[in-house]
N, CA, C and O atoms as a GROMACS GRO file, in nm:
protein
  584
    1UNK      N    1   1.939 -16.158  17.960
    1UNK     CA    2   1.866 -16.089  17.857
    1UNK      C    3   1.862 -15.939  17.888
    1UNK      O    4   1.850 -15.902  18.005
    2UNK      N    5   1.873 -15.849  17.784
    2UNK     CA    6   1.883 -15.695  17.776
    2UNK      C    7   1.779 -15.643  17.799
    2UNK      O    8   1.689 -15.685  17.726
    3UNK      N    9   1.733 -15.527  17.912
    3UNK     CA   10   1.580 -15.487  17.920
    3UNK      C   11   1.547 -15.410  17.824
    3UNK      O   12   1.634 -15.369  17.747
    4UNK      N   13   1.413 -15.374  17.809
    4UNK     CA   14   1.348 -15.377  17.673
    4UNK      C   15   1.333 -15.234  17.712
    4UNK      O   16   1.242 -15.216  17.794
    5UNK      N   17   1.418 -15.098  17.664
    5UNK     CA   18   1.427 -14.980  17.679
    5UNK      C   19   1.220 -14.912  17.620
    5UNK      O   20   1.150 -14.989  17.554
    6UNK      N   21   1.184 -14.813  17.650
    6UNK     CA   22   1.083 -14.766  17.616
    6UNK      C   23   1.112 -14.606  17.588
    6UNK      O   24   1.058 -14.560  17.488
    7UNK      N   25   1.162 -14.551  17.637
    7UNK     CA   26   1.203 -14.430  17.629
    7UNK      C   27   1.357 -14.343  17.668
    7UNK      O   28   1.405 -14.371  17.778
    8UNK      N   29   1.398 -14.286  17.620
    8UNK     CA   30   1.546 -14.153  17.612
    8UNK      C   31   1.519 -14.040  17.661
    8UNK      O   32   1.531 -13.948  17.580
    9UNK      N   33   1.484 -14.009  17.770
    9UNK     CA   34   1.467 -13.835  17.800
    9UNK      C   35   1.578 -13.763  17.859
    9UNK      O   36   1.642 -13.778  17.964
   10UNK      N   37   1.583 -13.676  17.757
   10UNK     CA   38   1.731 -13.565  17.782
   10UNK      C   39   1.661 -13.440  17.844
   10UNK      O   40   1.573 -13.368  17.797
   11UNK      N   41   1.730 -13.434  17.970
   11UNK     CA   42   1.689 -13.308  18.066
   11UNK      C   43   1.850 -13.233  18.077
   11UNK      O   44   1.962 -13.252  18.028
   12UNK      N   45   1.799 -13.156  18.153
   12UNK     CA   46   1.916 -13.027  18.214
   12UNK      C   47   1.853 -12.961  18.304
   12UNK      O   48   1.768 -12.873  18.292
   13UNK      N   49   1.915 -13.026  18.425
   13UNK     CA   50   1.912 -12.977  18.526
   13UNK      C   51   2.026 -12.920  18.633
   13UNK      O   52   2.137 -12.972  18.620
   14UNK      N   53   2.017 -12.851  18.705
   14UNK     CA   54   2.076 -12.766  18.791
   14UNK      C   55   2.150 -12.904  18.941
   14UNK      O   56   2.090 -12.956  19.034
   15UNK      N   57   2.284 -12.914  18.898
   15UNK     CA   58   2.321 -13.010  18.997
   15UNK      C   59   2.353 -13.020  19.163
   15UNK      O   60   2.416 -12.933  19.224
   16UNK      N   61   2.328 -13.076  19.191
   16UNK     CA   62   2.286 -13.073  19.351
   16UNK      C   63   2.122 -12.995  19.409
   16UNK      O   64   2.072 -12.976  19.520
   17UNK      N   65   2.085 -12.971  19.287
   17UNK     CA   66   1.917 -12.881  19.309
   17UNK      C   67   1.825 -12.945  19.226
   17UNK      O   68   1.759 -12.864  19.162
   18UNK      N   69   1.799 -13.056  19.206
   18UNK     CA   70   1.692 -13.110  19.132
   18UNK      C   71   1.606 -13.196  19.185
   18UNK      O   72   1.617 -13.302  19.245
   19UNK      N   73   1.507 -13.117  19.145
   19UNK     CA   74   1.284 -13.122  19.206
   19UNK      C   75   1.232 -13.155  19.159
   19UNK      O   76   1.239 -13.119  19.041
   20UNK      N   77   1.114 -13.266  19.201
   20UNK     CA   78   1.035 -13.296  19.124
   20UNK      C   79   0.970 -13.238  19.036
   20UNK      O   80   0.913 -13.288  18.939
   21UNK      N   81   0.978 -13.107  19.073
   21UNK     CA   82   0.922 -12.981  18.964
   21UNK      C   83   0.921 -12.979  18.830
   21UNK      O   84   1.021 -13.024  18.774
   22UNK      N   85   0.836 -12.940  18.770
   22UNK     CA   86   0.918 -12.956  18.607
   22UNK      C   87   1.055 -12.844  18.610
   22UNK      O   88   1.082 -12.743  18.675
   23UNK      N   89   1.128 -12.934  18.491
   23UNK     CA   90   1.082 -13.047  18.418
   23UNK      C   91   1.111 -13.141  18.444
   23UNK      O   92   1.098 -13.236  18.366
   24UNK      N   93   1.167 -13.154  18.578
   24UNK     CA   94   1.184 -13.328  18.548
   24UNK      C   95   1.073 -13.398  18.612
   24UNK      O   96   1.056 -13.518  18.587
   25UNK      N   97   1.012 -13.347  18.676
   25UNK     CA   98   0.850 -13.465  18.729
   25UNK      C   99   0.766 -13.462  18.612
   25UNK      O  100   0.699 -13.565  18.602
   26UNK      N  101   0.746 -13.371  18.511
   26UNK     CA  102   0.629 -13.393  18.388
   26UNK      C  103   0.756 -13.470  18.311
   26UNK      O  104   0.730 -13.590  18.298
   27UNK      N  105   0.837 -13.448  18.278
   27UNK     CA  106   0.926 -13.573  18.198
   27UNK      C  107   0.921 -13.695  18.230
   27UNK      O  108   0.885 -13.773  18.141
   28UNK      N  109   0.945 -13.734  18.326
   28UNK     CA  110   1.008 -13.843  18.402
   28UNK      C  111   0.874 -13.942  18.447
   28UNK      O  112   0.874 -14.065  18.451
   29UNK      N  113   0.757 -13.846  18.479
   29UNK     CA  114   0.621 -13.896  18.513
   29UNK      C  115   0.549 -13.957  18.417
   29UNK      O  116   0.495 -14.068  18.428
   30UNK      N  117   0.546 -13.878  18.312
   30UNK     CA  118   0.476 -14.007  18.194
   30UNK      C  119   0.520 -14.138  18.188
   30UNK      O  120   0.447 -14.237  18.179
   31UNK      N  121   0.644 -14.134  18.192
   31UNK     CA  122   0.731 -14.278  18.175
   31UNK      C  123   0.680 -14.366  18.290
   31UNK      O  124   0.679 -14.486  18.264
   32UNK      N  125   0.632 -14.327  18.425
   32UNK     CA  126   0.599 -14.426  18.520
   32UNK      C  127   0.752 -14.424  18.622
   32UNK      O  128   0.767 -14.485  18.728
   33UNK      N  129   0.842 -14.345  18.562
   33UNK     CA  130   0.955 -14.362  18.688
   33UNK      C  131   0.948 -14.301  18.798
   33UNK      O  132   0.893 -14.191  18.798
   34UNK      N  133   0.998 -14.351  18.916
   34UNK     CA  134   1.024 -14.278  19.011
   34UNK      C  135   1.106 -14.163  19.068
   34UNK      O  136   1.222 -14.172  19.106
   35UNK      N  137   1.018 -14.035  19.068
   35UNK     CA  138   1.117 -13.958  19.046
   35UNK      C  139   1.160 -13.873  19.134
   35UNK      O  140   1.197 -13.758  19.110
   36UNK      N  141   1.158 -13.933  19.254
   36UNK     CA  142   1.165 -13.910  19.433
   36UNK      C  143   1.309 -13.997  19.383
   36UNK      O  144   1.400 -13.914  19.387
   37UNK      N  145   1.351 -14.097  19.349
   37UNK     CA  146   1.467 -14.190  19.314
   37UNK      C  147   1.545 -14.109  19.215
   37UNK      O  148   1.666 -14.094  19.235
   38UNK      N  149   1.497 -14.062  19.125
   38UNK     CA  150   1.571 -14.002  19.001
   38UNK      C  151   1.645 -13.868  19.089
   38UNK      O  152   1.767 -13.848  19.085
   39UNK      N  153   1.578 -13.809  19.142
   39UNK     CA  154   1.559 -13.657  19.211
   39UNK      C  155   1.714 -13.722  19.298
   39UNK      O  156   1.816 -13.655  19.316
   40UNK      N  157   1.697 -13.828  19.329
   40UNK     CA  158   1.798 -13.834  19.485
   40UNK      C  159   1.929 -13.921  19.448
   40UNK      O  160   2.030 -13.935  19.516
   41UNK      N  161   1.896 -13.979  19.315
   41UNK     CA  162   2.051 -14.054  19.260
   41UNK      C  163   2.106 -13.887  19.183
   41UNK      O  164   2.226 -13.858  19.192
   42UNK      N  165   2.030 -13.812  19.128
   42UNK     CA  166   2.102 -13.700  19.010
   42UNK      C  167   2.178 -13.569  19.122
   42UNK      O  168   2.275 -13.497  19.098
   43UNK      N  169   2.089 -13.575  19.253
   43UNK     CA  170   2.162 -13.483  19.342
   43UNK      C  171   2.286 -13.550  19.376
   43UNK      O  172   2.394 -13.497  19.347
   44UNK      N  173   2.278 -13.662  19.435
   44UNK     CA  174   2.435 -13.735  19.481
   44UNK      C  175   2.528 -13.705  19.398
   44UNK      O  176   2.643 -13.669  19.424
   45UNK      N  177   2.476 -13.722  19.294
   45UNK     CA  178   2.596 -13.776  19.145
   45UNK      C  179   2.647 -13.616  19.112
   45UNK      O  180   2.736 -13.601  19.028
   46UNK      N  181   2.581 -13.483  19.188
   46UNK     CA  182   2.638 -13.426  19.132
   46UNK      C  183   2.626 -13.274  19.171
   46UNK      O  184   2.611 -13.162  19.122
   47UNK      N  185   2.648 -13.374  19.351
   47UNK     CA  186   2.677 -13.233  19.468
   47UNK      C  187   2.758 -13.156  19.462
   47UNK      O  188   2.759 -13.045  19.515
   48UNK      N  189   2.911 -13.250  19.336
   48UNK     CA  190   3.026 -13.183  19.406
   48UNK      C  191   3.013 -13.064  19.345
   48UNK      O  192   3.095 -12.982  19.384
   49UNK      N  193   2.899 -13.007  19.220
   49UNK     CA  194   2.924 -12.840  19.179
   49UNK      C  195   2.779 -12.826  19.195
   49UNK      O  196   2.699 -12.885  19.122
   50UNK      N  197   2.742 -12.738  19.300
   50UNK     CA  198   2.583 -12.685  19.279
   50UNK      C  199   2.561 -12.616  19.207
   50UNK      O  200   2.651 -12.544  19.163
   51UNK      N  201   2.454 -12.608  19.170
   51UNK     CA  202   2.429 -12.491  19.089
   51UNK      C  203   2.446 -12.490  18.912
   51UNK      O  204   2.395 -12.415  18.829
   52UNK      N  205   2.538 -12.604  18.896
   52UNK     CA  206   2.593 -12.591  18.749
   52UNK      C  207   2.539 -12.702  18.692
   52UNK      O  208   2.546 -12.820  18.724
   53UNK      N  209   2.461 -12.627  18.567
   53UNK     CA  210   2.334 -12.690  18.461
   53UNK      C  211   2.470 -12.860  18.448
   53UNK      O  212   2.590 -12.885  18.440
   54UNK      N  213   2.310 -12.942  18.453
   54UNK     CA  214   2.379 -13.060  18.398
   54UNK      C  215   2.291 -13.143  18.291
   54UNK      O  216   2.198 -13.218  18.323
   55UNK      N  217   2.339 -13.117  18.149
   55UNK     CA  218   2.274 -13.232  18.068
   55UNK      C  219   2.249 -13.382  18.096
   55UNK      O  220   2.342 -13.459  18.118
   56UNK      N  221   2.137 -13.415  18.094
   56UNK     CA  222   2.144 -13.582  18.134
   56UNK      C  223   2.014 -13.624  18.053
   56UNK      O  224   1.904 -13.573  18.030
   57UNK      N  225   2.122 -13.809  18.004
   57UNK     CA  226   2.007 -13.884  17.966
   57UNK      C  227   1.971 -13.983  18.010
   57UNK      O  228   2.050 -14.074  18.038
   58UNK      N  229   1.819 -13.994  18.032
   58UNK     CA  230   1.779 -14.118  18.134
   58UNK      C  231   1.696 -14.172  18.016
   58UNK      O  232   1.635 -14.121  17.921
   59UNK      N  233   1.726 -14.333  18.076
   59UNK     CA  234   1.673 -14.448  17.988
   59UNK      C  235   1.610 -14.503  18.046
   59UNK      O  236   1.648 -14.592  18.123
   60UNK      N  237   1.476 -14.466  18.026
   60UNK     CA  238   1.379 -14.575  18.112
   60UNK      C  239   1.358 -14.728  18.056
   60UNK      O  240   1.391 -14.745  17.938
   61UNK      N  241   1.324 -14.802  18.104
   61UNK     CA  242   1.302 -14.945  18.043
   61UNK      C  243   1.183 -14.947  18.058
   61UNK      O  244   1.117 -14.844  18.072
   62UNK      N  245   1.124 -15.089  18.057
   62UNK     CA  246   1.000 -15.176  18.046
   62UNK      C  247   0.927 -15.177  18.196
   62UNK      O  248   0.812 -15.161  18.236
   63UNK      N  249   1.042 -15.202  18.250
   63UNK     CA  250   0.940 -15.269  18.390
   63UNK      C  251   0.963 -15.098  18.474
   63UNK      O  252   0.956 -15.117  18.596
   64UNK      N  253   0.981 -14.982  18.449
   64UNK     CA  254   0.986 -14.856  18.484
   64UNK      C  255   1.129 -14.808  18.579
   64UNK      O  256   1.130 -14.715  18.660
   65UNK      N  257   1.244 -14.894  18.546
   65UNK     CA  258   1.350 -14.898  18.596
   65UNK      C  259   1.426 -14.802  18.524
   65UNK      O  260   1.401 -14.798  18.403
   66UNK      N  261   1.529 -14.709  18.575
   66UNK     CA  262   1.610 -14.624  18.521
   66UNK      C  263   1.759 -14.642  18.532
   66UNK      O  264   1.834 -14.698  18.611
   67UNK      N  265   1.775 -14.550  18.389
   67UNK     CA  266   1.980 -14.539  18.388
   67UNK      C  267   2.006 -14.373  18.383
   67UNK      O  268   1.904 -14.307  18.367
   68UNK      N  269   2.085 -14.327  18.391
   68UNK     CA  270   2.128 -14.174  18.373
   68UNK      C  271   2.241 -14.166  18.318
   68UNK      O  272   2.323 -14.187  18.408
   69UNK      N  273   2.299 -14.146  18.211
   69UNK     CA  274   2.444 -14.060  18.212
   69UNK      C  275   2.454 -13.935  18.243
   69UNK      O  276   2.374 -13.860  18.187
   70UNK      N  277   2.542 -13.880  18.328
   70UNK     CA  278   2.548 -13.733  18.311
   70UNK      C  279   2.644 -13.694  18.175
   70UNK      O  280   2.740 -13.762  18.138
   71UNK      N  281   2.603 -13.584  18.116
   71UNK     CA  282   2.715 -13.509  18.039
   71UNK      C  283   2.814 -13.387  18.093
   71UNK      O  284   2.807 -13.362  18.213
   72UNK      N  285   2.887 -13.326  18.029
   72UNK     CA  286   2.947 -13.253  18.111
   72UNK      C  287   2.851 -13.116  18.056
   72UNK      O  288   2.789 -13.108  17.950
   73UNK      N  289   2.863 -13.001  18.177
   73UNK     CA  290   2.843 -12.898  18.134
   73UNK      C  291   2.834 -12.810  17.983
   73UNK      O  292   2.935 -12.804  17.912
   74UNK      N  293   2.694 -12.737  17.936
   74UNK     CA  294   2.745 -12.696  17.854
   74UNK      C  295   2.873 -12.618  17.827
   74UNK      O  296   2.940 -12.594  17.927
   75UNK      N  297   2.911 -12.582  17.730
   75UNK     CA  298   3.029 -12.469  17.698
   75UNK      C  299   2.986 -12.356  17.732
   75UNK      O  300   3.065 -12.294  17.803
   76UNK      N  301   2.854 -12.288  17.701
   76UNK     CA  302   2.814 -12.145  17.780
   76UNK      C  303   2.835 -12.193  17.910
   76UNK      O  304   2.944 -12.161  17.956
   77UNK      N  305   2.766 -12.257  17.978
   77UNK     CA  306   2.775 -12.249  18.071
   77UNK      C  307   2.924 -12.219  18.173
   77UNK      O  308   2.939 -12.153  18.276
   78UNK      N  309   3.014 -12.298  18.092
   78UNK     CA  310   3.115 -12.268  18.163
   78UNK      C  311   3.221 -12.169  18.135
   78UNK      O  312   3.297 -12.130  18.223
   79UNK      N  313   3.226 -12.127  18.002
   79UNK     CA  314   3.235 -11.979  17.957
   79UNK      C  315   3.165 -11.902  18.054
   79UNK      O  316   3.248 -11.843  18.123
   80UNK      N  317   3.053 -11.877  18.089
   80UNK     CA  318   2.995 -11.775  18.172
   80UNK      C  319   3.047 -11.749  18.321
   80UNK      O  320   3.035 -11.638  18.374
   81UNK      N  321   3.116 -11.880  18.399
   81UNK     CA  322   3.161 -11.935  18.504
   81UNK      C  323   3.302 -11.837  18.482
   81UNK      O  324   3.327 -11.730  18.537
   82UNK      N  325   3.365 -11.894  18.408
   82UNK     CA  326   3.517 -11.871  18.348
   82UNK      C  327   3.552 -11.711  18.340
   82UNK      O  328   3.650 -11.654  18.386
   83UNK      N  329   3.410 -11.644  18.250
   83UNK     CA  330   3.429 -11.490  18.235
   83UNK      C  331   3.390 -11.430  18.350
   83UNK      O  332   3.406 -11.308  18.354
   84UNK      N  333   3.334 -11.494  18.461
   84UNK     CA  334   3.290 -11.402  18.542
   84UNK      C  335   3.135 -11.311  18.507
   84UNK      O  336   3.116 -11.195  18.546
   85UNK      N  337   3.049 -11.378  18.437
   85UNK     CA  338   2.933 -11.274  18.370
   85UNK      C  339   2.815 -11.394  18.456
   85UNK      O  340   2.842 -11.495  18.522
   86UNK      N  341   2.649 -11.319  18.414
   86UNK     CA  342   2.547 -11.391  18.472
   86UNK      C  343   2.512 -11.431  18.329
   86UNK      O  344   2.483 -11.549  18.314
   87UNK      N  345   2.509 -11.344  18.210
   87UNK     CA  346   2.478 -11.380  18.080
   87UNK      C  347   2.512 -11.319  17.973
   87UNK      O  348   2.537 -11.198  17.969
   88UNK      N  349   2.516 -11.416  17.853
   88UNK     CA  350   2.596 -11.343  17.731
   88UNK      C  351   2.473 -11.243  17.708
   88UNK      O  352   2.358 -11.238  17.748
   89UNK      N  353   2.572 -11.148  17.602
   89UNK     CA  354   2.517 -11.045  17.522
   89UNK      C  355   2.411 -11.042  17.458
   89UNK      O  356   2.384 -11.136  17.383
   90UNK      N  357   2.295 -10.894  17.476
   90UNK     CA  358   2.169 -10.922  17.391
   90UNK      C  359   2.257 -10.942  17.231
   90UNK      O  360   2.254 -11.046  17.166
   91UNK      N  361   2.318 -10.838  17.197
   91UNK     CA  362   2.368 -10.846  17.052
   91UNK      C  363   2.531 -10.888  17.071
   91UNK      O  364   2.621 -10.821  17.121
   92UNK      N  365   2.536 -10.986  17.029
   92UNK     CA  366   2.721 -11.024  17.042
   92UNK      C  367   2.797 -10.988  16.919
   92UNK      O  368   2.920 -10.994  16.927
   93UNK      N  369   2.731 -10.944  16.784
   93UNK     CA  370   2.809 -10.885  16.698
   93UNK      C  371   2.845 -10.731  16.780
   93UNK      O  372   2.964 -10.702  16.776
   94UNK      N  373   2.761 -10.640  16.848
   94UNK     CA  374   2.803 -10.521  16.903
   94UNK      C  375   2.824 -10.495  17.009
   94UNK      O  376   2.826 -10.382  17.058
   95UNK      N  377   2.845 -10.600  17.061
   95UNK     CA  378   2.891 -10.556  17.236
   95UNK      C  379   2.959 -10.708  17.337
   95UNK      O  380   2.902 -10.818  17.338
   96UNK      N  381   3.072 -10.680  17.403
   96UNK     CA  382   3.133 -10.751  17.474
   96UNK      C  383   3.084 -10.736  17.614
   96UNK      O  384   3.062 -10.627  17.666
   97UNK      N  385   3.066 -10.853  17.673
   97UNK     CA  386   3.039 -10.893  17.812
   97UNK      C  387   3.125 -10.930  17.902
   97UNK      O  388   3.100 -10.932  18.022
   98UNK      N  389   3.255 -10.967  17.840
   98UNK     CA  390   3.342 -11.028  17.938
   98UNK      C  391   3.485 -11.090  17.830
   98UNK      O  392   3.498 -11.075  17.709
   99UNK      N  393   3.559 -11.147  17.910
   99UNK     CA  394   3.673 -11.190  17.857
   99UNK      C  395   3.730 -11.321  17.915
   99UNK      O  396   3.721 -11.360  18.032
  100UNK      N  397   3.788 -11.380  17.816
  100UNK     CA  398   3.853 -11.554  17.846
  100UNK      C  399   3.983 -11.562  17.772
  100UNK      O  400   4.000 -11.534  17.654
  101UNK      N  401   4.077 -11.606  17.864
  101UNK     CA  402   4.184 -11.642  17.785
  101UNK      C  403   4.190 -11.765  17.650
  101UNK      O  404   4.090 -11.822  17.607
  102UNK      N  405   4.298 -11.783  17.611
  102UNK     CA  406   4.312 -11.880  17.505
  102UNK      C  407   4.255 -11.998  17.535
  102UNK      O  408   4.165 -12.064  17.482
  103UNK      N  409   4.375 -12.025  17.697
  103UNK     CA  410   4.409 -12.106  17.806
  103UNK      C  411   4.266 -12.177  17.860
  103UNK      O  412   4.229 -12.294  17.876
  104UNK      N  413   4.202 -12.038  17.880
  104UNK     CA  414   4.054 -12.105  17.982
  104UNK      C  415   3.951 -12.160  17.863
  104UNK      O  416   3.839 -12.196  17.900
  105UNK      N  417   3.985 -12.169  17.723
  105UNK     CA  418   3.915 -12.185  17.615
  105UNK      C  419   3.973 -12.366  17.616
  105UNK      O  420   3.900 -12.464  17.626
  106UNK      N  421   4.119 -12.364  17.602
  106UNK     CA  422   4.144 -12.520  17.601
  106UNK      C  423   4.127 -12.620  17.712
  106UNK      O  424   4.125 -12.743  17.705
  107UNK      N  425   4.111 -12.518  17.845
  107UNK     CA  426   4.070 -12.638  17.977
  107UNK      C  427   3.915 -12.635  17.949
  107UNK      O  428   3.882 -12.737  18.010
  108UNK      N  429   3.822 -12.594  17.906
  108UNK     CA  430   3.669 -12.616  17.916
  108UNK      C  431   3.680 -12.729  17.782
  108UNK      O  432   3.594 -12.815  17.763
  109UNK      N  433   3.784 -12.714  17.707
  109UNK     CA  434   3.731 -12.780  17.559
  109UNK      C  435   3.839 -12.948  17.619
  109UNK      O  436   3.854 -13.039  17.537
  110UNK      N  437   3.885 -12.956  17.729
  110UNK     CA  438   3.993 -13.057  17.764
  110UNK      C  439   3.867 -13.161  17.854
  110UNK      O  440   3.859 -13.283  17.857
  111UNK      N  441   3.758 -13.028  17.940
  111UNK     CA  442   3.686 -13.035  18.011
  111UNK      C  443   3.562 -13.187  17.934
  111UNK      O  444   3.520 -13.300  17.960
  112UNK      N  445   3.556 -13.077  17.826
  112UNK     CA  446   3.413 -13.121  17.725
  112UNK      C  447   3.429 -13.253  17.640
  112UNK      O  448   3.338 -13.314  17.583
  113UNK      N  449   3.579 -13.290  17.643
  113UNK     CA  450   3.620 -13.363  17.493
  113UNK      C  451   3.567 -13.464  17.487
  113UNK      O  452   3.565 -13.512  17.374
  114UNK      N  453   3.493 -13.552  17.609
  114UNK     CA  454   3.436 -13.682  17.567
  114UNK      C  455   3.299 -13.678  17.532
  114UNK      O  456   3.231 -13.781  17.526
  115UNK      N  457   3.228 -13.497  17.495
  115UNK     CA  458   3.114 -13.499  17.432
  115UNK      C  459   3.131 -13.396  17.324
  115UNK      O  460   3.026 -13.340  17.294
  116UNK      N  461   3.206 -13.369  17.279
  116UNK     CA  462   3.198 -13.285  17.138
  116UNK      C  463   3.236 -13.376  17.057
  116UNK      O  464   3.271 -13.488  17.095
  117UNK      N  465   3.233 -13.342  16.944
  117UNK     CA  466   3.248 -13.394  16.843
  117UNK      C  467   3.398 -13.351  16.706
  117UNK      O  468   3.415 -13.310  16.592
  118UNK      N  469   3.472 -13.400  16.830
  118UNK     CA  470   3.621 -13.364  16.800
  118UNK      C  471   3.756 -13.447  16.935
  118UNK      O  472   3.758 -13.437  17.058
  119UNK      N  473   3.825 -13.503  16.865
  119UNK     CA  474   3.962 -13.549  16.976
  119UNK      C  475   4.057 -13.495  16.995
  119UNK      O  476   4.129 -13.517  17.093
  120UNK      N  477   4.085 -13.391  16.882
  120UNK     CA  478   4.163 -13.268  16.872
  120UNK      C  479   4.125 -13.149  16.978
  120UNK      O  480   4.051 -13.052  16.963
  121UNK      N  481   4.205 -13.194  17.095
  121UNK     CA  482   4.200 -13.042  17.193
  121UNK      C  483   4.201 -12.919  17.136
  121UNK      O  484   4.141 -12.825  17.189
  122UNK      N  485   4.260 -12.906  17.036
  122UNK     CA  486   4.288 -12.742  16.987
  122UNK      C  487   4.173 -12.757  16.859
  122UNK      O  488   4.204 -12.672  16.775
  123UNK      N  489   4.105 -12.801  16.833
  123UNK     CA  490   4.009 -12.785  16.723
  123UNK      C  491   3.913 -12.772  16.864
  123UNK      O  492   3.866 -12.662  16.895
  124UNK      N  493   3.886 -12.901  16.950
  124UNK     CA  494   3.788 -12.839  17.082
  124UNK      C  495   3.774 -12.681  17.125
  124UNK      O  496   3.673 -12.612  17.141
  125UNK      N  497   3.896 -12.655  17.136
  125UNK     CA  498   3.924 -12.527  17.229
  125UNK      C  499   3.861 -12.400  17.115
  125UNK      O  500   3.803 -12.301  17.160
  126UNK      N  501   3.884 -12.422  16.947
  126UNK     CA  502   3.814 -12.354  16.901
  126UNK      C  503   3.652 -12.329  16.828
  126UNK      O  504   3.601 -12.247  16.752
  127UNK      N  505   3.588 -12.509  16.935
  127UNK     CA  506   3.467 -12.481  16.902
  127UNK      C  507   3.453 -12.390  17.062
  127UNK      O  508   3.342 -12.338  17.078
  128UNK      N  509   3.525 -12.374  17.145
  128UNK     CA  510   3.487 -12.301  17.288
  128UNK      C  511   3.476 -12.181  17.235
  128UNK      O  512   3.385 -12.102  17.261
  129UNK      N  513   3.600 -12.155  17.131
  129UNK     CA  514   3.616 -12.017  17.147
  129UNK      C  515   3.471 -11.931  17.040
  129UNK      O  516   3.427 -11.817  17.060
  130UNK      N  517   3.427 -12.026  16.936
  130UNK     CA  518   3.343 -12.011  16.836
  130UNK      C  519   3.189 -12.000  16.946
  130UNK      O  520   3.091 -11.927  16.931
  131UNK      N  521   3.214 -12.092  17.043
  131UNK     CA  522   3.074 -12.056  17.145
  131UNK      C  523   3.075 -11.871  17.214
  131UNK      O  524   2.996 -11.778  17.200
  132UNK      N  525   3.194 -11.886  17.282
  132UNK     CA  526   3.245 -11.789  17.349
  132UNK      C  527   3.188 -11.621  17.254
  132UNK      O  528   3.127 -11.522  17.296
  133UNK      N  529   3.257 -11.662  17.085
  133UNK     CA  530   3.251 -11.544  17.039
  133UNK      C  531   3.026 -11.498  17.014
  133UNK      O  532   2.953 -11.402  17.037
  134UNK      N  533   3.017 -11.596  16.974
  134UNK     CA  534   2.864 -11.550  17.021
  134UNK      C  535   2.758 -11.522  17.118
  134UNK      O  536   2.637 -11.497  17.114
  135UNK      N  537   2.835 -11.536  17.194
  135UNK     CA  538   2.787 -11.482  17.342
  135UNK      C  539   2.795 -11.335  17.372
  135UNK      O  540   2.721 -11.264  17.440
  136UNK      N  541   2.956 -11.295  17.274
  136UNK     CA  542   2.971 -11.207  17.314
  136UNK      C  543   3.073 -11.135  17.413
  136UNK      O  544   3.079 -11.028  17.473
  137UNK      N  545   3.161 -11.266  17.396
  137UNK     CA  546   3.245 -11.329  17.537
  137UNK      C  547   3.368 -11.315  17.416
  137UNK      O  548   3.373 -11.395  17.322
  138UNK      N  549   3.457 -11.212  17.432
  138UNK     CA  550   3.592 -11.213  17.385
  138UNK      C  551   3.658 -11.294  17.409
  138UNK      O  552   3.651 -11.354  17.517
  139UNK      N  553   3.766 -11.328  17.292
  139UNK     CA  554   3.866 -11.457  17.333
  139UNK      C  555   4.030 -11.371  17.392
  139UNK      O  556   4.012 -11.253  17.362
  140UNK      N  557   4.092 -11.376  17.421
  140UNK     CA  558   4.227 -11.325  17.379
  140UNK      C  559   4.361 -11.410  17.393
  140UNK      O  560   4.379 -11.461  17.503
  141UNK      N  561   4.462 -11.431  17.289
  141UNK     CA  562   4.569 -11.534  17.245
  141UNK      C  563   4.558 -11.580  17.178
  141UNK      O  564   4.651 -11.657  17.152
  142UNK      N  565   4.418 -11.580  17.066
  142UNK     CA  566   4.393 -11.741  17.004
  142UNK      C  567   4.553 -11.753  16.876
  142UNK      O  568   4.626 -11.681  16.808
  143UNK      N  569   4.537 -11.846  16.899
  143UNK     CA  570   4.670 -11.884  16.782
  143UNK      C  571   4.636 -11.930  16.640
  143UNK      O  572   4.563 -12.021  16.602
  144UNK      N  573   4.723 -11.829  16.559
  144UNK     CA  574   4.670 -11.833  16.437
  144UNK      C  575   4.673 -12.014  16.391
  144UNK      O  576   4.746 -12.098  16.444
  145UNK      N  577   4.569 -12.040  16.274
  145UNK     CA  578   4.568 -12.154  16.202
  145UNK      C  579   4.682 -12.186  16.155
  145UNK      O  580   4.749 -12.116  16.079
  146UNK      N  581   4.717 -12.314  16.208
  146UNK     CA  582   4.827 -12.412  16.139
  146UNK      C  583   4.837 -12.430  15.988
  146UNK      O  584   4.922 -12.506  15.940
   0.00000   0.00000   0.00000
């Protein structure tokens, strides 16, 4: 028999660095989970990049037992990695922060593809580049529309 789910909480946290701290101890604490356990399965799962934000959803059940998927990195996030910047632009219609090839637009969107909402690498690569341009984060190569 299937356990009887009670709650979905979507966090983002910082991988290989996650504390009971909020938010994930006031998240995770209402539910009754353990989050000395949560804290020490989400670091393992995801020493191999410190530092880099990780979307995740945990499914608590009934009897206060947990699941996690990780997602992959946002697209800023790894645009920001990629350009070399700490953060996009106050105004991204008037000012550039940095620069990304075509190239580094289709490996983040090759990166992302089993959570966007597209199977088309090159439609991916131009929701990267559509992130990218509001940041503030120049593209350069993009290839005109087919």
């Amino acid at each position: 028999m299937a356990k009887e789910v009670t709650a979905k909480v979507k966090l983002q946290c910082p991988g290989g660095q996650a504390t009971p701290a909020p938010p994930v101890g006031p998240a995770l604490g209402q539910h009754g989970v353990n989050i000395g356990e949560f804290v020490k399965k989400f670091n393992d799962a995801t020493k191999k990049d410190p530092g880099t934000i990780y979307p995740v959803i945990v499914t608590v059940y009934k009897d206060r037992t947990f699941d996690f998927i990780l997602k992959s990195p946002p697209a800023s996030v790894m645009l920001k990695k990629a350009a070399g910047i700490v953060k996009g632009a106050a105004t991204p219609s008037k000012e550039t922060v940095g620069t990304v090839t075509w190239q580094q637009c289709k490996d983040i969107a090759k990166a992302k593809l089993a959570d966007i909402n597209t199977a088309d690498l090159e439609m991916g690569a131009r929701m990267v580049a559509g992130t990218a341009r509001s940041m503030g984060v120049k593209v350069e190569g993009i290839p005109a529309k087919k």
